[in-house]
LOMAR-7256 format. One record per residue (C-alpha): residue in one letter; x, z, y. Coordinates in nm, 4 decimals. Each point is the difference from the previous one (the first is absolute). Example, Ala and Ser with C-alpha at 12.3 -4.5 7.8 and 13.67 -1.06 7.14 Angstrom:
['a', [1.2300, 0.7800, -0.4500]]
['s', [0.1370, -0.0660, 0.3440]]
//
This chain:
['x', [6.4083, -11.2621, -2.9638]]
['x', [-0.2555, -0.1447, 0.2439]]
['x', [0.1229, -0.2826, 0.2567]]
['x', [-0.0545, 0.2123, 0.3038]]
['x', [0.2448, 0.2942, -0.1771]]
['x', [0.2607, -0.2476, -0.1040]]
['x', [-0.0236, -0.1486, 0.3644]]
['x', [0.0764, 0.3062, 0.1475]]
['x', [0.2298, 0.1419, -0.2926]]
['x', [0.3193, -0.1200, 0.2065]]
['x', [-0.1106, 0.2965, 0.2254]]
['x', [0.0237, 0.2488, -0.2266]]
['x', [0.2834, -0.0366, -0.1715]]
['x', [0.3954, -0.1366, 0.1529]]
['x', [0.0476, -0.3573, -0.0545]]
['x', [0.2875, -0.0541, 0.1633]]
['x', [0.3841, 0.1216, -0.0391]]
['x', [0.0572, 0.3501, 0.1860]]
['x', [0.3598, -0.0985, 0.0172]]
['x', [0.2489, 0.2650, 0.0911]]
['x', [-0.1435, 0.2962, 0.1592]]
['x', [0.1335, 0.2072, 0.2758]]
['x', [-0.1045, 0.3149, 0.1883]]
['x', [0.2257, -0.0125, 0.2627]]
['x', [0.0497, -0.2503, 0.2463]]
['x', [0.3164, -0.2745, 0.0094]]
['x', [0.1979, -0.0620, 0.2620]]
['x', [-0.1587, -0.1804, 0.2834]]
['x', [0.0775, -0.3252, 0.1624]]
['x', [0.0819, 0.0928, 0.4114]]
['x', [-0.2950, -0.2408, 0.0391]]
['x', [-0.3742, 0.1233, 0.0560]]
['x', [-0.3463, -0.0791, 0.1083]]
['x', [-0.2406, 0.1690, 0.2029]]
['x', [-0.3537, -0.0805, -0.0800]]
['x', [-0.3160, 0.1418, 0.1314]]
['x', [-0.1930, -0.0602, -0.3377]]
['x', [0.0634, -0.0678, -0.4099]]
['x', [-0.2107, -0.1169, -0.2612]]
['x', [0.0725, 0.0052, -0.3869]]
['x', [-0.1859, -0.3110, -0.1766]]
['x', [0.0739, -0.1124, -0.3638]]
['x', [0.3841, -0.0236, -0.0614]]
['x', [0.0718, -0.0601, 0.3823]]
['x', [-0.0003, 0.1916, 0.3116]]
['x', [-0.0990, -0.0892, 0.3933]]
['x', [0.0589, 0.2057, 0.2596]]
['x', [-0.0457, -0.1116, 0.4319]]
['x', [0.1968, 0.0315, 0.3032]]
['x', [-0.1356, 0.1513, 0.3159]]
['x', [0.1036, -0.3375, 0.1282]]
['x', [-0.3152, -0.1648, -0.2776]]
['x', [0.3074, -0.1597, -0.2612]]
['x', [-0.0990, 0.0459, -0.3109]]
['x', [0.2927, 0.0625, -0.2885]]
['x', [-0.0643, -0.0017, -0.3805]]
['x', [0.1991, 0.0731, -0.3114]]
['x', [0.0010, 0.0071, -0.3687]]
['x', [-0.1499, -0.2274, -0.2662]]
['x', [-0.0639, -0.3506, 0.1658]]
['x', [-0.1131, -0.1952, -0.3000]]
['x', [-0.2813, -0.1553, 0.2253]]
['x', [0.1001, 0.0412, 0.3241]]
['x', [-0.1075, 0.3170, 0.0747]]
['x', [0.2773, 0.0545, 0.2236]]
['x', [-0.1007, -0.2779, 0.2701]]
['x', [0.3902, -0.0865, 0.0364]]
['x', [-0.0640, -0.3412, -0.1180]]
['x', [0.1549, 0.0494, -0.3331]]
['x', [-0.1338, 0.1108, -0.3400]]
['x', [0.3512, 0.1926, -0.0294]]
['x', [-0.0014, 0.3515, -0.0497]]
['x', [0.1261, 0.2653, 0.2699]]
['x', [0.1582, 0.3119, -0.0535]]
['x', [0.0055, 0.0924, 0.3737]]
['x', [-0.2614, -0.1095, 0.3008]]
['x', [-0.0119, -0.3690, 0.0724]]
['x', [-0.1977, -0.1238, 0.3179]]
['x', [-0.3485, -0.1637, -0.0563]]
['x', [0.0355, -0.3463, 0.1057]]
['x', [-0.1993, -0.1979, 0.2206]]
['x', [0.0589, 0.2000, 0.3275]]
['x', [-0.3745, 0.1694, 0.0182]]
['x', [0.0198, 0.3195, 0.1692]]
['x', [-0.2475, 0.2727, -0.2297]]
['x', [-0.1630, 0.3176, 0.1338]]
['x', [-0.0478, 0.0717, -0.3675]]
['x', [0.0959, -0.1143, -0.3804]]
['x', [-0.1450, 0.0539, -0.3063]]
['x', [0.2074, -0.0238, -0.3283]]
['x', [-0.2299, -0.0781, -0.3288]]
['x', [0.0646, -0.0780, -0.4151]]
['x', [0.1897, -0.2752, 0.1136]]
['x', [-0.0743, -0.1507, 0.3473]]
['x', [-0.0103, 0.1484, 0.3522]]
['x', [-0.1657, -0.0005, 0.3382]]
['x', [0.0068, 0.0398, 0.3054]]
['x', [-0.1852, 0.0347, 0.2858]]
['x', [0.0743, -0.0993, 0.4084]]
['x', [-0.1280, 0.1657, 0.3118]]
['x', [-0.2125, -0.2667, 0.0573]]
['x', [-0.1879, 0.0612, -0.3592]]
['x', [0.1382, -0.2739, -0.1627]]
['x', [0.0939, 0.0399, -0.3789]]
['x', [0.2463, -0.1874, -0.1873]]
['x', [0.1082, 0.0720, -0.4274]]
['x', [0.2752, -0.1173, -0.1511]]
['x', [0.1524, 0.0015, -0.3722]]
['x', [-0.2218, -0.0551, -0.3092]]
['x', [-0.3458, -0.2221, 0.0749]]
['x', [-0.1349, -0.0559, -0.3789]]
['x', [-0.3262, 0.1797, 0.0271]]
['x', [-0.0291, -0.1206, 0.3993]]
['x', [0.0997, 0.3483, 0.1200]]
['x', [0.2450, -0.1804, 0.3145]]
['x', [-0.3517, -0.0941, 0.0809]]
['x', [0.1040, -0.3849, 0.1435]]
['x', [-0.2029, -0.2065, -0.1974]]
['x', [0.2126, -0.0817, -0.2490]]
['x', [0.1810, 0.1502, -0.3549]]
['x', [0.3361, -0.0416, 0.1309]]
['x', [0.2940, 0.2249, -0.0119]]
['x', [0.1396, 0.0863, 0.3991]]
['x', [0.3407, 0.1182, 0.0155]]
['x', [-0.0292, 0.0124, 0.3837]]
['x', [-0.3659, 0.1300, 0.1926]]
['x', [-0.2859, -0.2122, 0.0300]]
['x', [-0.2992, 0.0559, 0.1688]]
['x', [-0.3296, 0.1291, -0.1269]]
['x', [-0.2753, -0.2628, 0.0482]]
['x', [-0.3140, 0.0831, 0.1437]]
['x', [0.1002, 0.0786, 0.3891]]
['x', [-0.1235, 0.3575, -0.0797]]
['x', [0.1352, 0.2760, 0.2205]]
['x', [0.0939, 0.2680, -0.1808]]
['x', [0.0579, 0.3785, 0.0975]]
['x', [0.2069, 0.1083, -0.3247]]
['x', [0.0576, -0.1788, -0.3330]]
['x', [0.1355, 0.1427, -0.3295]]
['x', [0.1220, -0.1955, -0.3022]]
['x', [-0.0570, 0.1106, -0.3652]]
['x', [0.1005, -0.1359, -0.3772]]
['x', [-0.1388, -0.3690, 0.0660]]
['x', [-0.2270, 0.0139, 0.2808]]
['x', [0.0026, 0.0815, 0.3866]]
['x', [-0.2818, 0.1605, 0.2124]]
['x', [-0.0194, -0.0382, 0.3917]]
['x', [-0.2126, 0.2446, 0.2514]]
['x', [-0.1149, -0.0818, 0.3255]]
['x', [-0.0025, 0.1811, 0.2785]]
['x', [-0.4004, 0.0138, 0.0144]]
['x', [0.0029, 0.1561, -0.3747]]
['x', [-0.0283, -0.3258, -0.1870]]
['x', [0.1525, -0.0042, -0.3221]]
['x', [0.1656, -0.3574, -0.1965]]
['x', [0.2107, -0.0172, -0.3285]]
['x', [0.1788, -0.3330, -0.1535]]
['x', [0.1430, -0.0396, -0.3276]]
['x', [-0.0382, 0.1312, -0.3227]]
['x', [-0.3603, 0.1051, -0.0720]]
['x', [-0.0090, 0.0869, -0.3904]]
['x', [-0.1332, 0.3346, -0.0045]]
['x', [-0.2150, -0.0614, 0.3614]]
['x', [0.2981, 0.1499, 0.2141]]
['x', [-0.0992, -0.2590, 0.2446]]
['x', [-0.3278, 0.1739, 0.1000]]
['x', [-0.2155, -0.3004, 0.0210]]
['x', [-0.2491, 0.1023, -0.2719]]
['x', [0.2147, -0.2729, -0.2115]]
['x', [0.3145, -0.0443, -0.2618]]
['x', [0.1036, -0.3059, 0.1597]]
['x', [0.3301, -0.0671, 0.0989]]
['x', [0.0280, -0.0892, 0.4076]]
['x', [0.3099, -0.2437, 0.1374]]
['x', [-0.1374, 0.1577, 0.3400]]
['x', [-0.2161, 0.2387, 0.1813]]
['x', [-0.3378, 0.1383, -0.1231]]
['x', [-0.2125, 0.2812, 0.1117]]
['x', [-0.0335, 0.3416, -0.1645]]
['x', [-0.3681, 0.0041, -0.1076]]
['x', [-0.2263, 0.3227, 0.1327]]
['x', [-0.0101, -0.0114, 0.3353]]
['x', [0.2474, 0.2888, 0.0837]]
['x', [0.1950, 0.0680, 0.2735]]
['x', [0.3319, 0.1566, -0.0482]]
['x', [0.2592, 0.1374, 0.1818]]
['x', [0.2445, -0.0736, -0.2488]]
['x', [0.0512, -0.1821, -0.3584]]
['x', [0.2880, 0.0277, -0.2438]]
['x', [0.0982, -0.2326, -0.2527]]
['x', [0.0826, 0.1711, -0.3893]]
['x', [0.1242, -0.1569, -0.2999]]
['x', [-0.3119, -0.1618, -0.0955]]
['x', [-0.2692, 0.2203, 0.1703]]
['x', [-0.0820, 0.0526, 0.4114]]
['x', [-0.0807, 0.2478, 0.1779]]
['x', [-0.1301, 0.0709, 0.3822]]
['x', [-0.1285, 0.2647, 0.2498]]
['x', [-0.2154, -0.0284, 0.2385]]
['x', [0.0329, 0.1706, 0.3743]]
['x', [-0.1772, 0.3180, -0.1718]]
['x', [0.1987, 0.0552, -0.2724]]
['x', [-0.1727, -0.1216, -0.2920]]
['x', [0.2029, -0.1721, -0.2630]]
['x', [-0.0891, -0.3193, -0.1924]]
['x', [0.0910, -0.1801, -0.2592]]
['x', [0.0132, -0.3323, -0.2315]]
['x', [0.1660, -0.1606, -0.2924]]
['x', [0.1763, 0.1042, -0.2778]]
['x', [-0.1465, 0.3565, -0.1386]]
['x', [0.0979, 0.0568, -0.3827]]
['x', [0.1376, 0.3445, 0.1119]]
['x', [-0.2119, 0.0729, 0.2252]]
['x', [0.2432, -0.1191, 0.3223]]
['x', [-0.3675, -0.0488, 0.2536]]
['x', [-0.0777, 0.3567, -0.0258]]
['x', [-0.3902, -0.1028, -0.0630]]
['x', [-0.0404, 0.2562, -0.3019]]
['x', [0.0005, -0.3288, -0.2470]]
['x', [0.2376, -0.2018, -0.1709]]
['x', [-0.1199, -0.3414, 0.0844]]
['x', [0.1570, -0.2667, 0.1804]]
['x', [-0.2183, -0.0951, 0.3681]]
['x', [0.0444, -0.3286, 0.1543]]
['x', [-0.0888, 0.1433, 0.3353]]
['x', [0.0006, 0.3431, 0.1988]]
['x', [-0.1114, 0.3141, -0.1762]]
['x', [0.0382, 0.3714, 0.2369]]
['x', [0.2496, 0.2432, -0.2057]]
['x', [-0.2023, 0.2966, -0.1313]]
['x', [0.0418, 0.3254, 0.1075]]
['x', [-0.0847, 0.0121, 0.4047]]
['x', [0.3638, 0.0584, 0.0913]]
['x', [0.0606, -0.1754, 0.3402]]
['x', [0.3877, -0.1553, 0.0027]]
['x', [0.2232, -0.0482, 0.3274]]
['x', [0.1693, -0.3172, -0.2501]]
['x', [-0.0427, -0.1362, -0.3243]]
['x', [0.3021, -0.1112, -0.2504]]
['x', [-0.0892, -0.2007, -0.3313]]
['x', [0.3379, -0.0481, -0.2348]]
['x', [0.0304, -0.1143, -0.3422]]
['x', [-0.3424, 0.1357, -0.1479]]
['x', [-0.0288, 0.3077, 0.1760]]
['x', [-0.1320, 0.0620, 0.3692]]
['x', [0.0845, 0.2799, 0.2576]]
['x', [-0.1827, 0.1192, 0.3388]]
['x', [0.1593, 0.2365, 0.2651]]
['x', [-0.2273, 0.2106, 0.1872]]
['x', [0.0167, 0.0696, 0.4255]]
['x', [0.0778, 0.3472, -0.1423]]
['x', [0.3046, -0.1524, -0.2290]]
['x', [-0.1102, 0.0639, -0.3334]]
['x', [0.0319, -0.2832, -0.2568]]
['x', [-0.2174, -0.0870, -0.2501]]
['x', [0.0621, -0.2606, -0.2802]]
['x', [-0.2217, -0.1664, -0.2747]]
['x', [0.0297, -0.2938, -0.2762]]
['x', [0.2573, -0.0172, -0.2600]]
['x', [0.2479, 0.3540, -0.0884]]
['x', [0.1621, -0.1112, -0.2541]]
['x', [0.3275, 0.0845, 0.1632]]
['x', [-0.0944, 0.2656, 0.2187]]
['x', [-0.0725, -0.2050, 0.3336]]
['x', [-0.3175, 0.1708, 0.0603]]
['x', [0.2112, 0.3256, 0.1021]]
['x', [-0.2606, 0.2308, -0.1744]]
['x', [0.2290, 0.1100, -0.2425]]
['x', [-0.1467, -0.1649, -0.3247]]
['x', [0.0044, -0.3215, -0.1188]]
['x', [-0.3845, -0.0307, -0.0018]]
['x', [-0.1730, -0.3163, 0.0999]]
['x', [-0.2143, 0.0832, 0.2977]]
['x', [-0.2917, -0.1994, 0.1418]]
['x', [-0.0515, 0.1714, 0.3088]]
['x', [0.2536, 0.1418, 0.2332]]
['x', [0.2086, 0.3554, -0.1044]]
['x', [0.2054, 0.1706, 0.2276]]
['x', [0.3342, -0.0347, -0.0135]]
['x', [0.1684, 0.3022, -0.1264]]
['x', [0.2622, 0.2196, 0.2074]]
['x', [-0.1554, 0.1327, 0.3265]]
['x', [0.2419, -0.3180, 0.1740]]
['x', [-0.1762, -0.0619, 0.3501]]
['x', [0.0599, -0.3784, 0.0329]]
['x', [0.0591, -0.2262, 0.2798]]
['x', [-0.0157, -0.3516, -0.1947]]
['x', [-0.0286, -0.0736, -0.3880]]
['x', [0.1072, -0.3310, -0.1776]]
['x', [-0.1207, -0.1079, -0.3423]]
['x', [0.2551, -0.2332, -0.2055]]
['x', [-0.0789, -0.2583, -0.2563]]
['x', [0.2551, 0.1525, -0.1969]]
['x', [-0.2386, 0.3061, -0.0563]]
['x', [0.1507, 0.2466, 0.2704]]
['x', [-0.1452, 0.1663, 0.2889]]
['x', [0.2229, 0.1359, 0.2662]]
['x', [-0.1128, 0.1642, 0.3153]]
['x', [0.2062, 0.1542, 0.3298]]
['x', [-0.0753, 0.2848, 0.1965]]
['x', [0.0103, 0.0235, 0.4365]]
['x', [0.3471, 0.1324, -0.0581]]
['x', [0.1067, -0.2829, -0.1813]]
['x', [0.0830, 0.1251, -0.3593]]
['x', [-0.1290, -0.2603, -0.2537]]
['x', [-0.1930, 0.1443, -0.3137]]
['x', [-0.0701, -0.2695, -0.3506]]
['x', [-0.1775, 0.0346, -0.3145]]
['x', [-0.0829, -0.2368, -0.3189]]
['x', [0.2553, -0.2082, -0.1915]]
['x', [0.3819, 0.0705, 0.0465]]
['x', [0.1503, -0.2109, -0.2335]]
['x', [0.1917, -0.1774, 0.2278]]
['x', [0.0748, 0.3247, 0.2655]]
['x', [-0.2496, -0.1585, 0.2222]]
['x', [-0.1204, 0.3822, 0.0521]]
['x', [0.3040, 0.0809, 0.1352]]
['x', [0.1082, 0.2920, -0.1353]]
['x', [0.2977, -0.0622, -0.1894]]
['x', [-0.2109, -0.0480, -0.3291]]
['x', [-0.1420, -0.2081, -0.2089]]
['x', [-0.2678, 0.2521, -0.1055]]
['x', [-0.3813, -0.1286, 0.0829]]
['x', [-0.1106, 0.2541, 0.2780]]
['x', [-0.4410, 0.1026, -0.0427]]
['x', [0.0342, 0.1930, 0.3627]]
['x', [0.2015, -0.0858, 0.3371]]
['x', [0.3450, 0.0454, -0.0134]]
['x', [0.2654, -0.0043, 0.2526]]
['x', [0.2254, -0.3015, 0.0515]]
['x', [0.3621, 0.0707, 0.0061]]
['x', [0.2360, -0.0221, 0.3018]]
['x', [-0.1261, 0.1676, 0.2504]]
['x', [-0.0835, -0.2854, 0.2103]]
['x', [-0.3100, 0.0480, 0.2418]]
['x', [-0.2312, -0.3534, -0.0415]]
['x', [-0.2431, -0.1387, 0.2532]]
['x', [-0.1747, -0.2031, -0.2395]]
['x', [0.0206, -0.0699, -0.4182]]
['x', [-0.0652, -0.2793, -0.2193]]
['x', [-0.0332, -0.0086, -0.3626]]
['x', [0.0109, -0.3737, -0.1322]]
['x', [-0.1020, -0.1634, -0.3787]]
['x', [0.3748, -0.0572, -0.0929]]
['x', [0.1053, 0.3791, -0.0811]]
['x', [0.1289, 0.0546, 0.3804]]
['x', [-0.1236, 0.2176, 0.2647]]
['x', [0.1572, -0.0437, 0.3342]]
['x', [-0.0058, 0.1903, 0.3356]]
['x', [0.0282, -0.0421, 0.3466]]
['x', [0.1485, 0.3015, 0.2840]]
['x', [-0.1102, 0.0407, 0.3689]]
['x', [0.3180, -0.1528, 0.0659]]
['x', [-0.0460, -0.3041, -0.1900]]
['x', [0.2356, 0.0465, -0.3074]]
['x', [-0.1712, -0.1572, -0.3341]]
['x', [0.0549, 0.2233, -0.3222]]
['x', [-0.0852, -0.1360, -0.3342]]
['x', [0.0201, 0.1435, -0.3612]]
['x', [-0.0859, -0.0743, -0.3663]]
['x', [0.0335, -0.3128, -0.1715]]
['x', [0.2583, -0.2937, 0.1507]]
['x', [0.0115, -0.2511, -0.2705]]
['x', [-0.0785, -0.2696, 0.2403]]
['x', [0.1746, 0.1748, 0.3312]]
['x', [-0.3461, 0.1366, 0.1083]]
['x', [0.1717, 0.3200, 0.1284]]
['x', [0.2295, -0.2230, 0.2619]]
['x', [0.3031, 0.1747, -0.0734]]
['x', [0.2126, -0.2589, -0.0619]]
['x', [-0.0074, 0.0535, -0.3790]]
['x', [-0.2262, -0.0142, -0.3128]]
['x', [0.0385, 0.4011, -0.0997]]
['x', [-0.3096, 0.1693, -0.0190]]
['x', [0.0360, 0.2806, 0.2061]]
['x', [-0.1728, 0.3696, -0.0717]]
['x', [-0.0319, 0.1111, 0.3569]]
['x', [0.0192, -0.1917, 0.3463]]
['x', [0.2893, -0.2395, 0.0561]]
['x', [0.0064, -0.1480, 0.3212]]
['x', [-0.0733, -0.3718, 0.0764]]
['x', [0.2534, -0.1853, 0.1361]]
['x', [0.0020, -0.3312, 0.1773]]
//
């Protein structure tokens, strides 16, 4: 087995203890929170108040929590530090966020630089990212960051072993560089070891890693800077998971491309694709999210939530186990504003009214339920 498959064999098959699994939910603490947005990273989850707090839970091995602790949460814990976020971005195992004013800050595991301060060090509280760059949106992945401005300037820190960085390079970065090529996008999404942007017209590109095909150039190989997705398909957004990608048209059809080993493509094979395939089903989609765990979940205008690819933690929702090739409904009934499928086995969701749903696997409390059952449909987070 090459390095590259055994790197990203921890994908593709459960590592971790499912624990007990549940379909229905527990009875709830009295206690709730409302947040206006939730992100699934690694093992951990973030969500944000209207108010700009940012709250995480689950594995905290690094810090990846921001409470100041390396102690593991099985229900929201405030980030520390008193920084007010209009967004936050949960990766592998660090998190960011982002202020009003464009300011970023990172927090949790810094080994590969991805905290982007300079330094290797471990944060268990936010720091901020050097450079004085204003950014417009940022999005963490496995081991690295990436930043946009507001002018369409791309910049990635961190890890940069299969060129996920975008500076035509495989060097590692303890702070900012610029994404080689010259374009301007309108937005830029971190993966597990590959990136991806759009521009203001709807073309897709992306770099890094590519050994199934996760770029969408036709090829196989990895790029160390931009390459435009094949196929002429113009995307309103642009997800890149595990080693799989997905684009949602203006129209709300989803297409997906890279690795299928579990399904995630939605196409309803298993076939390795290296240029985008619509997603099976007819589904009309408002927003798609692609996990590093190797599932893809979409959710509609009227708020039902749809997921495909690996199941073998219920992080499809359905009250299986069974890997899903084509969307299937989540469970419950509940009508999400937003979804979020992280690397850890979890999917979460957020409602118009602010109550965070999670589901799948809870070894490390990712779900924010107050317990470490894996859950096979949406249990509600409590504070």
């Amino acid at each position: 087995m090459s390095s590259m498959r055994l790197r990203h064999a921890r994908r593709l098959l459960p590592t971790l203890a499912a624990g007990l699994i549940a379909c229905g939910s527990p009875t709830q603490p009295a206690v709730t929170l409302t947040l206006t947005a939730v992100e699934a990273g690694g093992a951990h989850t973030c969500g944000l108040t209207a108010a700009g707090a940012a709250y995480c839970w689950g594995n905290n091995a690094s810090g990846e929590l921001g409470d100041g602790t390396t102690t593991n949460r099985l229900s929201p814990v405030l980030v520390a530090g008193g920084v007010r976020f209009s967004a936050v971005r949960a990766g592998d195992s660090h998190t960011c966020g982002l202020t009003a004013a464009g300011a970023a800050y990172c927090w949790g595991l810094n080994a590969s630089g991805q905290l982007g301060d300079g330094t290797t060090t471990n944060r268990s509280s936010p720091v901020l990212v050097a450079g004085g760059v204003s950014f417009a949106a940022v999005s963490a992945g496995n081991a690295y960051t990436c930043g946009l401005t507001a002018a369409g300037a791309a910049y990635c820190w961190g890890d940069n072993t299969y060129g996920e960085l975008g500076d035509s390079t495989t060097t590692s970065r303890l702070s900012l560089v610029l994404v080689a090529g010259g374009v301007s996008f309108a937005a830029v999404e971190a993966g597990y070891d590959h990136t991806c942007g759009l521009t203001a017209a709807g073309a897709a590109y992306c770099w890094g890693f590519n050994f199934y095909g996760g770029l969408g150039d036709s090829t196989t190989t990895t790029r160390l800077s931009p390459v435009l997705v094949a196929g002429g398909v113009r995307f309103a957004a642009v997800r890149a998971g595990g080693a799989h990608t997905c684009g949602l048209m203006a129209a709300g059809a989803a297409y997906c491309w890279g690795d299928n080993t579990s399904g995630q493509l939605g196409d309803g094979t298993t076939t390795i694709r290296l240029t985008p395939v619509l997603v099976a089903g007819g589904v009309s989609f408002a927003a798609v999210t692609a996990g590093g765990g190797n599932q893809t979940c979409g959710v509609i205008a009227a708020g039902a939530a749809y997921c495909w690819g690996n199941n073998a933690f219920g992080q499809l929702g359905d009250g299986t186990t069974n890997n899903r090739l084509s969307p299937v409904l989540v469970a419950g009934g509940v009508s999400f504003a937003a979804v979020t499928a992280g690397g850890g086995g979890q999917t979460c969701g957020v409602t118009a009214a602010g109550a965070a749903y999670c589901w799948g696997n809870n070894f490390s409390g990712q779900l924010g339920d107050g317990t470490t059952t894996t859950r096979l449909a949406p249990v509600r987070v409590v504070q």
